[in-house]
KEDOKOL-450174 format. One record per atom (N, C-alpha, C, O): residue in one letter; atom name; x, y, z. Coordinates in nm, 2 decimals. Layout:
# KEDOKOL-450174
<'a', 'CA', <X, Y, Z>>
...
END
This chain:
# KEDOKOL-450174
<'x', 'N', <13.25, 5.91, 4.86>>
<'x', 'CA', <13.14, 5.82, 4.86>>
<'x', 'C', <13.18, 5.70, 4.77>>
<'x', 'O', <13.24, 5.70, 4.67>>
<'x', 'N', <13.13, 5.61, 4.84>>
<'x', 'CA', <13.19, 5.44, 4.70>>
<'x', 'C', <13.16, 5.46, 4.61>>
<'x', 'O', <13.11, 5.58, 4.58>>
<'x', 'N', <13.17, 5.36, 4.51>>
<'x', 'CA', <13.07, 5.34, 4.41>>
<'x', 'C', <12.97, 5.30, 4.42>>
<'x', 'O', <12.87, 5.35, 4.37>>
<'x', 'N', <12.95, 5.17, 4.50>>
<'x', 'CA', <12.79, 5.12, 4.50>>
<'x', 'C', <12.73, 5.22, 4.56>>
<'x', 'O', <12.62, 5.24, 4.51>>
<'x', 'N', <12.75, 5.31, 4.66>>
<'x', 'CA', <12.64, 5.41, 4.70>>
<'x', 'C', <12.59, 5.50, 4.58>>
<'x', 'O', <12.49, 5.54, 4.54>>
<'x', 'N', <12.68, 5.50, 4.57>>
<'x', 'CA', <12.69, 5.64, 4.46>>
<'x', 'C', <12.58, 5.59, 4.33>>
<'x', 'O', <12.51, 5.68, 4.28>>
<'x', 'N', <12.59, 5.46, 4.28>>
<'x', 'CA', <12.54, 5.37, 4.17>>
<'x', 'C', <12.42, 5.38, 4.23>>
<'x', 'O', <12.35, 5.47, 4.18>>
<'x', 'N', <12.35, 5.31, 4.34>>
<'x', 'CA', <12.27, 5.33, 4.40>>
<'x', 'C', <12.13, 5.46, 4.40>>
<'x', 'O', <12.01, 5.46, 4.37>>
<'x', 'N', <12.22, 5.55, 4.43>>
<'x', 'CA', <12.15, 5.69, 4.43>>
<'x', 'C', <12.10, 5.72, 4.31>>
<'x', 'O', <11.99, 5.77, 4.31>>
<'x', 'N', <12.19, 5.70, 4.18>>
<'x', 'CA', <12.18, 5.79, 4.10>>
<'x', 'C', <12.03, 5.66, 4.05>>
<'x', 'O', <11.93, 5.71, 4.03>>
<'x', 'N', <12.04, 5.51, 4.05>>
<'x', 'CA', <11.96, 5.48, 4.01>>
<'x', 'C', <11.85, 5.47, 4.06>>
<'x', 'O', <11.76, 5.41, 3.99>>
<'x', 'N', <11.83, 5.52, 4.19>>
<'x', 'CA', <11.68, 5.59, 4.26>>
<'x', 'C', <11.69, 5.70, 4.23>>
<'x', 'O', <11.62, 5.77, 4.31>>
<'x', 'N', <11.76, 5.81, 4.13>>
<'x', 'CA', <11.68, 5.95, 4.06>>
<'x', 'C', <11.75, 6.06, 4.14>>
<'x', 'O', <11.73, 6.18, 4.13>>
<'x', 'N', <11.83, 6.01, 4.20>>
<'x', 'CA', <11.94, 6.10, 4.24>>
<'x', 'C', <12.06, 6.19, 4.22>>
<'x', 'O', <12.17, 6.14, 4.25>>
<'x', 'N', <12.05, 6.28, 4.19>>
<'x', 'CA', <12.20, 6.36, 4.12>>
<'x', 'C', <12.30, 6.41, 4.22>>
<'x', 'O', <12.29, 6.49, 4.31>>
<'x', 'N', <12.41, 6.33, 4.18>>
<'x', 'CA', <12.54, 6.35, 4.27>>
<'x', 'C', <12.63, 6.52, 4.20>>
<'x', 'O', <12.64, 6.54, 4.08>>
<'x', 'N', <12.65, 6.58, 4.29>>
<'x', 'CA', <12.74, 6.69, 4.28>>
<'x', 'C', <12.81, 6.77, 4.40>>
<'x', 'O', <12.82, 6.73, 4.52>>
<'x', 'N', <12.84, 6.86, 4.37>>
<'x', 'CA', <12.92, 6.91, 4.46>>
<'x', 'C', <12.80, 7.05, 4.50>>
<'x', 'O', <12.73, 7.09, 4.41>>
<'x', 'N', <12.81, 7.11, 4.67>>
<'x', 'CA', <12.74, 7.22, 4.68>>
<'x', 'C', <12.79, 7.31, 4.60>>
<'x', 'O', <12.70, 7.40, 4.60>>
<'x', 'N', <12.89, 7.35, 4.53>>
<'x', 'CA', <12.91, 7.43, 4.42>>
<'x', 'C', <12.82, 7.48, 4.33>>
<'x', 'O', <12.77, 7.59, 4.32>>
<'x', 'N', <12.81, 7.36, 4.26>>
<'x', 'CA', <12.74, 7.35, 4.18>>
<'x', 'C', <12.61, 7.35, 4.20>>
<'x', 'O', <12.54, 7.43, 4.13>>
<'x', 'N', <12.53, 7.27, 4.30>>
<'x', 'CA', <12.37, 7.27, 4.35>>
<'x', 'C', <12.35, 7.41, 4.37>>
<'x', 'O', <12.26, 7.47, 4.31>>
<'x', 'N', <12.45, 7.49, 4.49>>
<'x', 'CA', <12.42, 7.63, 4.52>>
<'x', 'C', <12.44, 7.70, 4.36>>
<'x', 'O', <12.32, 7.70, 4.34>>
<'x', 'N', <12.48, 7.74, 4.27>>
<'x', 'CA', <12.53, 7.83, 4.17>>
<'x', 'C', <12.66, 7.90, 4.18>>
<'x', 'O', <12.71, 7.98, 4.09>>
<'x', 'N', <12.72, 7.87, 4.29>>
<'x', 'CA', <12.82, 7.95, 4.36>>
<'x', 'C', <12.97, 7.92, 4.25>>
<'x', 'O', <13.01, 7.82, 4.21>>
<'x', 'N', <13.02, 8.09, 4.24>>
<'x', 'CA', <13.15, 8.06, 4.14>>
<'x', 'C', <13.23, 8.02, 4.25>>
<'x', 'O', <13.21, 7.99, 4.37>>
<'x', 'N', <13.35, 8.02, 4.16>>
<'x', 'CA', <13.47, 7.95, 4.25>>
<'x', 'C', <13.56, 8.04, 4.36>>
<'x', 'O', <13.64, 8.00, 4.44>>
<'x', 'N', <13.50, 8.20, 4.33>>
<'x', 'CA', <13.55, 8.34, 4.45>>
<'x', 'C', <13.46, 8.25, 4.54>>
<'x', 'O', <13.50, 8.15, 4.60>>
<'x', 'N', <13.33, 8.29, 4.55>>
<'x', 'CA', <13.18, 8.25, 4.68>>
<'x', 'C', <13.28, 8.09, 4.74>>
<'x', 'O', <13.34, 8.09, 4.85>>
<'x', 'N', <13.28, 7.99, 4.65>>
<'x', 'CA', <13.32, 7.87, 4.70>>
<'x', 'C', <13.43, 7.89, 4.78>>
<'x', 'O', <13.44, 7.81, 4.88>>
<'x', 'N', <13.53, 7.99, 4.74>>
<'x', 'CA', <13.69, 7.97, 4.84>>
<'x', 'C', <13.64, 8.05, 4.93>>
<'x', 'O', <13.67, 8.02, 5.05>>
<'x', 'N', <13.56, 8.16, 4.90>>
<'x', 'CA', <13.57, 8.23, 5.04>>
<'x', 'C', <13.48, 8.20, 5.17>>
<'x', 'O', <13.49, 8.24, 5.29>>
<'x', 'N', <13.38, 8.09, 5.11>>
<'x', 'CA', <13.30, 7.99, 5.20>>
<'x', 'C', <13.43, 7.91, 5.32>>
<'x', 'O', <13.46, 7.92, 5.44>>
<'x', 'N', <13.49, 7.82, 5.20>>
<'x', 'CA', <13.57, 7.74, 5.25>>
<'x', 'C', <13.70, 7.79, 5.34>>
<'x', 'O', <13.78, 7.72, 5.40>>
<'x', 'N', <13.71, 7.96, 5.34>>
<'x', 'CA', <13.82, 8.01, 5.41>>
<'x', 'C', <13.76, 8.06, 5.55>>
<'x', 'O', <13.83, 8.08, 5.65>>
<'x', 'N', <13.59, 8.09, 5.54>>
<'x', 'CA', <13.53, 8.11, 5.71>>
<'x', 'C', <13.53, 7.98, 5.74>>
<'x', 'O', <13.58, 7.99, 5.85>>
<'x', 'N', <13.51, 7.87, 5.72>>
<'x', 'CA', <13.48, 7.74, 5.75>>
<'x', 'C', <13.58, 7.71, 5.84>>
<'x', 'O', <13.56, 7.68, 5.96>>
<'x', 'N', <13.69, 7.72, 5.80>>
<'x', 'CA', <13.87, 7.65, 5.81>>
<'x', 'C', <13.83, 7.78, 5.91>>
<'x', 'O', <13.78, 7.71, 6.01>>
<'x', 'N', <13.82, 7.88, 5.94>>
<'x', 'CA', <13.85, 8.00, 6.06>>
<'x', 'C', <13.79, 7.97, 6.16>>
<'x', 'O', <13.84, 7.96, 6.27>>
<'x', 'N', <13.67, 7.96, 6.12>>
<'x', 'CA', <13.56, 7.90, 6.21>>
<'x', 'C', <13.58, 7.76, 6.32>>
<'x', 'O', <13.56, 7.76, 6.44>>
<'x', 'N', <13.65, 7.67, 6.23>>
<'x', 'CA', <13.69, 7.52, 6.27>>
<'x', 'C', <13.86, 7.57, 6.34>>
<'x', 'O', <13.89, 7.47, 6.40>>
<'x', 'N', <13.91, 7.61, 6.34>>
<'x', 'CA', <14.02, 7.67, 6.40>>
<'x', 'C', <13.97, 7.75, 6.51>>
<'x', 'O', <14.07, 7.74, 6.59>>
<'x', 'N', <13.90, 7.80, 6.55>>
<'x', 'CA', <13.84, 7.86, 6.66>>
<'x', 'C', <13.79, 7.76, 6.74>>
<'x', 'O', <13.85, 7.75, 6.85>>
<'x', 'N', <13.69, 7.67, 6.72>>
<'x', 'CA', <13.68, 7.55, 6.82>>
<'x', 'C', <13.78, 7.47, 6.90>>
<'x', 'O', <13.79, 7.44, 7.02>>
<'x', 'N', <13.86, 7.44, 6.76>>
<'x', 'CA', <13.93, 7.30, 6.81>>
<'x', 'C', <14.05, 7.46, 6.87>>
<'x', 'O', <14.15, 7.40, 6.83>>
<'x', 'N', <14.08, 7.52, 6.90>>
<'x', 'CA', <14.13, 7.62, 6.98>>
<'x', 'C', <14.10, 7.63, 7.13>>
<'x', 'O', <14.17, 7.62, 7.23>>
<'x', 'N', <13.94, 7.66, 7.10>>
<'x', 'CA', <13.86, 7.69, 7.23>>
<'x', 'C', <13.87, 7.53, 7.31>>
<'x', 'O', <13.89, 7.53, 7.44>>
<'x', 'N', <13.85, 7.41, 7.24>>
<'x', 'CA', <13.87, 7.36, 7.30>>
<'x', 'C', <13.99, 7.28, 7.37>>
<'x', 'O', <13.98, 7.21, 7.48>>
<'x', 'N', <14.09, 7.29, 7.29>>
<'x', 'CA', <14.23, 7.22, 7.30>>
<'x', 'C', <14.27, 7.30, 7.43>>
<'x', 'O', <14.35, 7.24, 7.50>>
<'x', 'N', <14.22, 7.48, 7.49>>
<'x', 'CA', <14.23, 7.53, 7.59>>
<'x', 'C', <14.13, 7.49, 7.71>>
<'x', 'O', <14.13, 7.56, 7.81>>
<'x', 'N', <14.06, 7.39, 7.69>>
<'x', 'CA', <13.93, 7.35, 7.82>>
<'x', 'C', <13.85, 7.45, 7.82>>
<'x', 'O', <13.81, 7.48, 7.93>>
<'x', 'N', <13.81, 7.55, 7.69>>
<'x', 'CA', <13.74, 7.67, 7.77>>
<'x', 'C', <13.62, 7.64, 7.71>>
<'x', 'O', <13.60, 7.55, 7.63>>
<'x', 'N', <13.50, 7.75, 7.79>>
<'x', 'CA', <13.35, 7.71, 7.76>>
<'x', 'C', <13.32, 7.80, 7.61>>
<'x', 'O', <13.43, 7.84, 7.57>>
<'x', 'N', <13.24, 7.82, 7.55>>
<'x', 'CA', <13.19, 7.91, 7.48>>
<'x', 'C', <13.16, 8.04, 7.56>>
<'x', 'O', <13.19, 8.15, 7.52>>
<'x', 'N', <13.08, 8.03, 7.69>>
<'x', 'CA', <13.08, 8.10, 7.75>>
<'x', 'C', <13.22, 8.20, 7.79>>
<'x', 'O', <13.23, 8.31, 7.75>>
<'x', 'N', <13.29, 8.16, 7.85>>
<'x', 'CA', <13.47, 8.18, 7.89>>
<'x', 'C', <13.48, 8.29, 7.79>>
<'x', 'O', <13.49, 8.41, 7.81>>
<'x', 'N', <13.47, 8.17, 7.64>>
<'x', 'CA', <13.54, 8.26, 7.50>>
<'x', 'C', <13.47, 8.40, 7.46>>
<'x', 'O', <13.51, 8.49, 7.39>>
<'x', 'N', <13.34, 8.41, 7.52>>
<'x', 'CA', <13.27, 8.50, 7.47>>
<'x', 'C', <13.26, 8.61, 7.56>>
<'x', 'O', <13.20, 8.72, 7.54>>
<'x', 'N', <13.34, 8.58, 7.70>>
<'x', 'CA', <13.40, 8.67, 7.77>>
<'x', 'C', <13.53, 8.78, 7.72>>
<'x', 'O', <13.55, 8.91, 7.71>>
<'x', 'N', <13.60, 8.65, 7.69>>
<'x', 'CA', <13.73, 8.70, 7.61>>
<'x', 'C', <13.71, 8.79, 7.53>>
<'x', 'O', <13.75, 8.90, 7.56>>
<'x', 'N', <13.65, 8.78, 7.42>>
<'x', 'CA', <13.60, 8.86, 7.28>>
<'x', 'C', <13.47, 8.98, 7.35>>
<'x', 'O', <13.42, 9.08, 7.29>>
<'x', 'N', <13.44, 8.95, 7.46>>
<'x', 'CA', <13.33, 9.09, 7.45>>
<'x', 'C', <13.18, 9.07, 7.36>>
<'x', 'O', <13.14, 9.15, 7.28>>
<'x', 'N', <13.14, 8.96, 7.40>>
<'x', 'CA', <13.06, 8.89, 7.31>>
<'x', 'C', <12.95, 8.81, 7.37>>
<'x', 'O', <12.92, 8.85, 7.48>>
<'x', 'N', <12.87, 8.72, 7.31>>
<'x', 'CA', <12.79, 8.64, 7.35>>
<'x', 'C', <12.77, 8.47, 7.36>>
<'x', 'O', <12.81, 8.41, 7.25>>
<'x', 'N', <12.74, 8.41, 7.44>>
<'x', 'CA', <12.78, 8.23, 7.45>>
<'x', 'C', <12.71, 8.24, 7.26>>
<'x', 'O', <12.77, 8.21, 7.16>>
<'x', 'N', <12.56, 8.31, 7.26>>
<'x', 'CA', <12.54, 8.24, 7.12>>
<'x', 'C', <12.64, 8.28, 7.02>>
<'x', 'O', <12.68, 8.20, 6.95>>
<'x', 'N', <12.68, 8.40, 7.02>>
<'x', 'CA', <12.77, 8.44, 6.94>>
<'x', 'C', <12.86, 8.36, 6.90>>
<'x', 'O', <12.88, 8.34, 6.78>>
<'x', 'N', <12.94, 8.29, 6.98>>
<'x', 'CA', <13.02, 8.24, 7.00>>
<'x', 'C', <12.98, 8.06, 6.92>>
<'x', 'O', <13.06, 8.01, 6.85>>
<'x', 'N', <12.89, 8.03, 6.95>>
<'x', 'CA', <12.87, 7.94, 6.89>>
<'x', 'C', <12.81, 7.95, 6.72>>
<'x', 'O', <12.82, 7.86, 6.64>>
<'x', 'N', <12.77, 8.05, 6.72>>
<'x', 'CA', <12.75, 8.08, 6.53>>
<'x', 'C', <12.86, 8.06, 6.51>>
<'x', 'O', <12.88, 7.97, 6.43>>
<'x', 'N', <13.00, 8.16, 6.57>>
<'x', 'CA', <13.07, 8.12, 6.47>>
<'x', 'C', <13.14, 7.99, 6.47>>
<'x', 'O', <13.18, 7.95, 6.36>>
<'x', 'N', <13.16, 7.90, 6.57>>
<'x', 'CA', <13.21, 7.76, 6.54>>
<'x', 'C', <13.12, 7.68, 6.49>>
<'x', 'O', <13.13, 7.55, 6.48>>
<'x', 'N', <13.01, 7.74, 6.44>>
<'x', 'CA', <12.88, 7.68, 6.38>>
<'x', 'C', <12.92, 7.69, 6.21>>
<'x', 'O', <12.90, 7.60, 6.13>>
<'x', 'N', <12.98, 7.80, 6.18>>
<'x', 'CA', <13.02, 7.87, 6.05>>
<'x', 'C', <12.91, 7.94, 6.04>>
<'x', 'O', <12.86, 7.93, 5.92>>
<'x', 'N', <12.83, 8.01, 6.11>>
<'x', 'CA', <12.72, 8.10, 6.05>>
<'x', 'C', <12.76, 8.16, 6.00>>
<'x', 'O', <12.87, 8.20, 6.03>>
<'x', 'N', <12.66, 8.22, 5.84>>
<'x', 'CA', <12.73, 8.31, 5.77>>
<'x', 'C', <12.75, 8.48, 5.84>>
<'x', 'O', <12.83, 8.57, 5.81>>
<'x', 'N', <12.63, 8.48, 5.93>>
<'x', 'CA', <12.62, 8.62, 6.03>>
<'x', 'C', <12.79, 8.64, 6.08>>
<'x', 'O', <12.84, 8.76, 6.08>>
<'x', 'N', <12.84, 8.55, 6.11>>
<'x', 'CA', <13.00, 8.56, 6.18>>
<'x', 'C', <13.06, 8.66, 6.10>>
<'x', 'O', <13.05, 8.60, 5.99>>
<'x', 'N', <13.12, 8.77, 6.09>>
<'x', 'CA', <13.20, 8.82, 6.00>>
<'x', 'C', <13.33, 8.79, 5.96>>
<'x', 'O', <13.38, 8.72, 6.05>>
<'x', 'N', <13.40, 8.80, 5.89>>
<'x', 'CA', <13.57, 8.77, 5.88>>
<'x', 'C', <13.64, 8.83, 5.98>>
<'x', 'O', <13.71, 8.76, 6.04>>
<'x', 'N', <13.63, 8.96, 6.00>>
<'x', 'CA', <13.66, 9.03, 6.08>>
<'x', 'C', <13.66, 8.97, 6.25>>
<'x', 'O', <13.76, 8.96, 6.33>>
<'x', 'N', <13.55, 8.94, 6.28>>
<'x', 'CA', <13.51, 8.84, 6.39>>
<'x', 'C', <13.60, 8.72, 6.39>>
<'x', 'O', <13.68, 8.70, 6.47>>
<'x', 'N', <13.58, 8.67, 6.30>>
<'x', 'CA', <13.70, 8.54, 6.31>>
<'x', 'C', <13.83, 8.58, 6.36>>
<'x', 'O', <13.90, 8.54, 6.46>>
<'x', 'N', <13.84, 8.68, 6.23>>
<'x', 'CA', <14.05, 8.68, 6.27>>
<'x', 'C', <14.06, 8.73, 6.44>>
<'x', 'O', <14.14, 8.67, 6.52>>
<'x', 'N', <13.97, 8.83, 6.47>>
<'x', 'CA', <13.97, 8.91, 6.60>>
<'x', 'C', <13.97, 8.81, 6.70>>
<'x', 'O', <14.01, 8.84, 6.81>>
<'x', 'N', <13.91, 8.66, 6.66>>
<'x', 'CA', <13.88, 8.59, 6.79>>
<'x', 'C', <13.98, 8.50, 6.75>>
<'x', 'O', <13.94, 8.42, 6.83>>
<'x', 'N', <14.06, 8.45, 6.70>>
<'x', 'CA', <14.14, 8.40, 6.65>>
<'x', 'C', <14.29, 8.48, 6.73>>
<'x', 'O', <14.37, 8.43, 6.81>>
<'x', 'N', <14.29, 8.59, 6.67>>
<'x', 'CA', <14.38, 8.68, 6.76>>
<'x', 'C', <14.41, 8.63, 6.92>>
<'x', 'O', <14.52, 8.59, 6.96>>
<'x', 'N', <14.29, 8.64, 7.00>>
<'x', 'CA', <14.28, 8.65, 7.10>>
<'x', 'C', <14.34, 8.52, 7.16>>
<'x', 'O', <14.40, 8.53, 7.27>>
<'x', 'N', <14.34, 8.40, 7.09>>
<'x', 'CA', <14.46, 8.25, 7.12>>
<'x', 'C', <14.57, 8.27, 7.12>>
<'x', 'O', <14.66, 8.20, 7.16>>
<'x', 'N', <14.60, 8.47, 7.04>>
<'x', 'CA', <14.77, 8.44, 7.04>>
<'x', 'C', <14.77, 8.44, 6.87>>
<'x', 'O', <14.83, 8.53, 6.80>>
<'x', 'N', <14.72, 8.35, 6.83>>
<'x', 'CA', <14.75, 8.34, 6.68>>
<'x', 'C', <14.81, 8.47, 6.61>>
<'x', 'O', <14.80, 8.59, 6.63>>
<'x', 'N', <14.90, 8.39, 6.49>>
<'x', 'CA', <14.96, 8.49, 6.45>>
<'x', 'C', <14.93, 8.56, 6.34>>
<'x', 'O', <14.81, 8.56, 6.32>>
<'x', 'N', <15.00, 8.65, 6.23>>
<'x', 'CA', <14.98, 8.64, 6.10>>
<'x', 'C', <14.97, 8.50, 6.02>>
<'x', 'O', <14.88, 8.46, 5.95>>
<'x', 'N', <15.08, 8.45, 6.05>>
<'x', 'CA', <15.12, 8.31, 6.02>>
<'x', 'C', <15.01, 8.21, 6.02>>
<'x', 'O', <14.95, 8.16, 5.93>>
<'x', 'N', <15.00, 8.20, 6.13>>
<'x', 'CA', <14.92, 8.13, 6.21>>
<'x', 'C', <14.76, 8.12, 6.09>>
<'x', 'O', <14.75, 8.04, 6.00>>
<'x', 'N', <14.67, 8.24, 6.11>>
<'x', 'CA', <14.61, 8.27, 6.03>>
<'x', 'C', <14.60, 8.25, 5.87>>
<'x', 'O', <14.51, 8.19, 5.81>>
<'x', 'N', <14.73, 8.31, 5.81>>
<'x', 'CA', <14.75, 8.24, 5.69>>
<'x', 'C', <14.74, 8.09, 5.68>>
<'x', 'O', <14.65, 8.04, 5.61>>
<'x', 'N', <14.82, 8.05, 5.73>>
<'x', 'CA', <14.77, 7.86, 5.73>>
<'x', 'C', <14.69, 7.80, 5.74>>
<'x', 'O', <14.68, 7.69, 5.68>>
<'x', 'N', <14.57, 7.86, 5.83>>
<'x', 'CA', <14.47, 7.81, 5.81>>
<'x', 'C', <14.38, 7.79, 5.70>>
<'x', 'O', <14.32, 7.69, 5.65>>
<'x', 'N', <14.40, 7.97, 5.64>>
<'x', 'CA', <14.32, 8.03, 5.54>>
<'x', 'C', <14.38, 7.91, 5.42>>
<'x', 'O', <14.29, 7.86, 5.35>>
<'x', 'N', <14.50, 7.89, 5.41>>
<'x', 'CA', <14.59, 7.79, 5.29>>
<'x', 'C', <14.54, 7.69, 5.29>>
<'x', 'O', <14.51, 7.64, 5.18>>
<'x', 'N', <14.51, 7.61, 5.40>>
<'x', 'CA', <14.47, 7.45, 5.40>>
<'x', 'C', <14.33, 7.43, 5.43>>
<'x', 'O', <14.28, 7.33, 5.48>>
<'x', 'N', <14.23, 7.56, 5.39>>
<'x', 'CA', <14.12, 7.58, 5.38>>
<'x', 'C', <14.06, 7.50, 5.28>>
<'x', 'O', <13.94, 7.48, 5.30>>
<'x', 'N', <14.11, 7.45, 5.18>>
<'x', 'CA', <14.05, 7.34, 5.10>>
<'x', 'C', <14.10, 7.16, 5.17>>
<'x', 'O', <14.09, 7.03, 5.15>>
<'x', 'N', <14.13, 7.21, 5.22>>
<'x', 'CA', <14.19, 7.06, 5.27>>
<'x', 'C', <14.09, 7.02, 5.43>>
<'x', 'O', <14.02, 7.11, 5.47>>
<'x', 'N', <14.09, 6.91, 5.49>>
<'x', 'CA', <14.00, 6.88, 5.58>>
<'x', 'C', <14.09, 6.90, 5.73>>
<'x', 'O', <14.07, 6.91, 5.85>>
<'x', 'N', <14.21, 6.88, 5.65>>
<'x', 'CA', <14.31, 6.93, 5.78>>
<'x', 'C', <14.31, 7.08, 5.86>>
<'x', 'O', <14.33, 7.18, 5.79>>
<'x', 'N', <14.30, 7.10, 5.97>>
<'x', 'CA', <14.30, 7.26, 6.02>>
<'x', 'C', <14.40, 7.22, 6.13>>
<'x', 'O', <14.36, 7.15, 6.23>>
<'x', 'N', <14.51, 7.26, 6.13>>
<'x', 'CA', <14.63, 7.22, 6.26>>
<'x', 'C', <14.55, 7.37, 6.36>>
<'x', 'O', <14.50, 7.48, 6.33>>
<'x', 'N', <14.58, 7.30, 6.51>>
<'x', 'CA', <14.59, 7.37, 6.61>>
<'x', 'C', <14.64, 7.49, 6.62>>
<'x', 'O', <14.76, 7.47, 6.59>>
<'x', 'N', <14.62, 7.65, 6.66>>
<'x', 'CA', <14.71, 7.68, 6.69>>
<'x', 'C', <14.81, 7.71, 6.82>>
<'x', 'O', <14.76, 7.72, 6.93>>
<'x', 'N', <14.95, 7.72, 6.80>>
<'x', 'CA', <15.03, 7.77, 6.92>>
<'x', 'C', <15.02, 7.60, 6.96>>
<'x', 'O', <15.07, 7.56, 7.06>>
END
């Protein structure tokens, strides 16, 4: 955010922070937020770098189109488990996996395969 926005805000009665801090969330809750997020967002840009529907994907996995969309939604319902398992299913590796989970603070999520 600039400054003048930011200047802005605060002097219409606004308090700038991070959801960290608004939610109460320690810094475990915050990474492990940010590590379905990154899994989550690695599943789309997956599903879609392959032309496939949600539907398609929810074939693949044994699942549901909505399903399928919570989790590239990041719903918290999605489990970890669900992630890595549909994740799997691109191929992805251990590797693969780990990297994402690593640059889970970062806005970058590389493709995988």
């Amino acid at each position: 955010m600039d400054t003048a926005k930011r200047q802005r805000l605060q002097a219409a009665g606004w308090t700038i922070g991070t959801a960290e801090k608004f939610l109460g969330l320690s810094p475990e809750e915050t990474a492990f937020i940010e590590m379905k997020l990154a899994l989550s967002k690695a599943i789309k840009q997956n599903r879609l770098s392959q032309q496939m529907t949600q539907y398609e994907l929810a074939q693949r996995i044994k699942s549901s189109q909505s399903r399928v969309a919570k989790i590239e939604a990041g719903d918290p319902s999605a489990s970890l488990d669900l992630l890595i398992r549909t994740l799997l299913t691109f191929g992805a590796t251990r590797q693969d996996i780990a990297e994402v989970i690593l640059n889970s603070g970062s806005s970058q999520i590389s493709h995988l395969n």
